[in-house]
C-alpha positions in Angstrom: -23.2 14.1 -4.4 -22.4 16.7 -2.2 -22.0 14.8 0.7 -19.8 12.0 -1.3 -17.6 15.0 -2.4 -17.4 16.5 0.9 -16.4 13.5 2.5 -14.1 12.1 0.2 -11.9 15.8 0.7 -11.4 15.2 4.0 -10.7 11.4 4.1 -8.0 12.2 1.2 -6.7 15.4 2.5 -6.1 14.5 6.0 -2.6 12.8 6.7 -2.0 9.6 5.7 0.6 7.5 3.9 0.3 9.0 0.1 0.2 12.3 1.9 3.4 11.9 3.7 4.7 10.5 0.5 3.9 12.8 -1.5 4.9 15.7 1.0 8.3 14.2 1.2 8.9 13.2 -2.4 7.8 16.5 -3.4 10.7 17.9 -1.3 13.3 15.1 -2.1 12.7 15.4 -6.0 10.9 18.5 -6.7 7.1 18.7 -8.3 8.0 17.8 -11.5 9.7 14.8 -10.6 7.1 14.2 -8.4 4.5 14.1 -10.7 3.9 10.1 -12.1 3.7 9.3 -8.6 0.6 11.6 -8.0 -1.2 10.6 -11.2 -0.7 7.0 -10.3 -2.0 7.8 -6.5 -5.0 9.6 -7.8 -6.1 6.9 -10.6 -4.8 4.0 -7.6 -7.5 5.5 -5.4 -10.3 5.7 -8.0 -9.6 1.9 -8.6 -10.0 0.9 -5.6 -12.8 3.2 -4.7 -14.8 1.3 -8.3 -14.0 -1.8 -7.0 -15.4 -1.6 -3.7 -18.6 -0.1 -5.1 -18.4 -3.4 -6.8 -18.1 -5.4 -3.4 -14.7 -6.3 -3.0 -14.6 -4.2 0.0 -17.4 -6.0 1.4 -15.8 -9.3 0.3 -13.0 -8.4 2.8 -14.7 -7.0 5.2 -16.6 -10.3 5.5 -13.7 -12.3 5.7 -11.8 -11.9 8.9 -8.4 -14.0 8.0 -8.4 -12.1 4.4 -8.8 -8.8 6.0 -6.1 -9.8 8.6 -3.3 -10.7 6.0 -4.0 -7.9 3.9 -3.5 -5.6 7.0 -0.3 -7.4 8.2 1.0 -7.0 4.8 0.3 -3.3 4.5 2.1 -2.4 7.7 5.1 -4.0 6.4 5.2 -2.0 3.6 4.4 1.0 5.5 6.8 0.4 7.8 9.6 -0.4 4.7 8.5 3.1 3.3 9.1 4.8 6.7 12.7 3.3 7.1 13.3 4.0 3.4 12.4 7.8 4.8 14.5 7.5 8.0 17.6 6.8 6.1 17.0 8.8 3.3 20.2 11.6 2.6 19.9 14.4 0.7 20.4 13.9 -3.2 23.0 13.0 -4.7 24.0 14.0 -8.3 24.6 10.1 -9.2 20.6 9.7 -9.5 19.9 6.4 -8.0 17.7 7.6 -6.2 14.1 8.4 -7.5 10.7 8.7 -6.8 7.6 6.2 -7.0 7.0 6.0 -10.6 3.3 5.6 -11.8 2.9 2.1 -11.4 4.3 1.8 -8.3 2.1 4.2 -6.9 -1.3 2.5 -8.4 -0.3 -0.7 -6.7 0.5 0.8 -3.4 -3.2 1.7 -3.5 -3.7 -1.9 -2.9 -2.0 -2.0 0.3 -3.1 1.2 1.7 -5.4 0.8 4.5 -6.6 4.1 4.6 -7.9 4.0 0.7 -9.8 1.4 1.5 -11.3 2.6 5.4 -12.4 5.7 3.1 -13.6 4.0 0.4 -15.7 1.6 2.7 -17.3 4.4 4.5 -17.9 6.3 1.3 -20.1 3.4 -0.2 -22.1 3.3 2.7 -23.3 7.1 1.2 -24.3 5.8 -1.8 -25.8 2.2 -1.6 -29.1 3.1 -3.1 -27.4 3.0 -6.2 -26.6 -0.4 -8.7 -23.2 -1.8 -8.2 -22.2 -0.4 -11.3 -23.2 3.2 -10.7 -22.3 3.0 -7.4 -18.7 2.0 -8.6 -18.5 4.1 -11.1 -20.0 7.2 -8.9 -17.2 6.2 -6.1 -14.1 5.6 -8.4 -14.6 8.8 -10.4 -15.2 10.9 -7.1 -11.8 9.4 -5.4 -9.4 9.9 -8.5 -10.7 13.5 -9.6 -11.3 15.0 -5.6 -7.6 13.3 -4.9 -5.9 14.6 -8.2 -6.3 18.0 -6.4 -5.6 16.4 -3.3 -2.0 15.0 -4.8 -1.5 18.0 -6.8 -1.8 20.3 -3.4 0.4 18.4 -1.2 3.1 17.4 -3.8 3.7 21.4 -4.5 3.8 22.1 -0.8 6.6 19.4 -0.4 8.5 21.1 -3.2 8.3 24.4 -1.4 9.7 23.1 2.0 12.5 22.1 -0.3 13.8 25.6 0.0 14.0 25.5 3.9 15.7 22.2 3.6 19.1 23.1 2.6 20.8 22.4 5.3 21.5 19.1 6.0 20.4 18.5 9.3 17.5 20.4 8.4 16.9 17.5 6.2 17.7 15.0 8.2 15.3 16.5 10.8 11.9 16.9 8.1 12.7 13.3 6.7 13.1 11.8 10.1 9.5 13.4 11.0 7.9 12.0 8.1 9.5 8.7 8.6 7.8 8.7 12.4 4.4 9.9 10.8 4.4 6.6 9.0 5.9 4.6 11.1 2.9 5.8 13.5 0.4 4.9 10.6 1.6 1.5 10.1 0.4 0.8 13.7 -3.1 2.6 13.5 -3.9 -0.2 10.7 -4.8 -2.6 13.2 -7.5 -0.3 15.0 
């Protein structure tokens, strides 16, 4: 269990695209604003982690063409995300603007190549299990280690909202974390 633990921290703390959305929405809306979308990243990771234990990971692993869509399909939308984050401005008082709600942040799970690489690798740690357990086991380790995963990197985006009130200051933070994806959106094809 150690091990699982261990290894799921790193694979969800390290950068990647809910961490570079959640860093930047937490300084574009503030933590409490912030918050639906990092419930709905940490229960969208447990999901998919449970239904990988249950084989679907295996399922598209196996099938090269599947595996290829869904891959093609997910730098799109990372790549959406990152011009979304290239143009955004600071807010405005109208409030169209807003952040992922909860939904929308479980179903970006499904698109997120990195979830699943993670998830993948984490089964491989506990295989001796049944598919249950081992489902179970993997989707409960993803969403409780990345609540505090989401929780840590959506408060440190609302601090850097402090440094960010000038506008070019903005401009410049956004702009890296519009690269940063932008960047990730290629690495899904390694």
């Amino acid at each position: 269990m150690t091990a699982l633990l261990g290894f799921v921290f790193l694979g969800l703390f390290s950068p990647g695209p809910n961490v570079i959305l959640l860093t930047a929405s937490g300084a574009r809306f503030g933590f409490r604003r912030t918050v639906p979308h990092l419930l709905g990243v940490a229960l969208g990771v447990g999901i998919i982690a449970f239904v990988t234990g249950l084989g679907l990971g295996a399922l598209i692993t196996a099938v090269p063409s599947l595996r290829l869509v869904l891959t093609i399909i997910a730098a799109l939308w990372i790549l959406w995300m990152a011009w979304k984050l290239w143009n955004a401005k600071p807010l405005s008082d109208d409030g169209a603007e807003r952040p992922f709600t909860f939904i929308e942040a479980v179903l970006f799970q499904w698109v997120n190549p990195k979830i699943w690489a993670v998830a993948l690798s984490a089964s491989a740690i506990v295989q001796d299990l049944s598919p249950l357990m081992q489902a179970s086991m993997l989707g409960l380790s993803f969403s409780g280690v990345n609540l505090g995963v989401c929780l840590f990197w959506s408060y440190a985006g609302s601090l850097l909202s402090a440094l960010l009130d000038d506008p070019k200051k903005w401009q410049f933070f956004m702009r890296v974390m519009a690269i940063a994806l932008a960047v990730f959106s290629g690495l899904v094809f390694l």
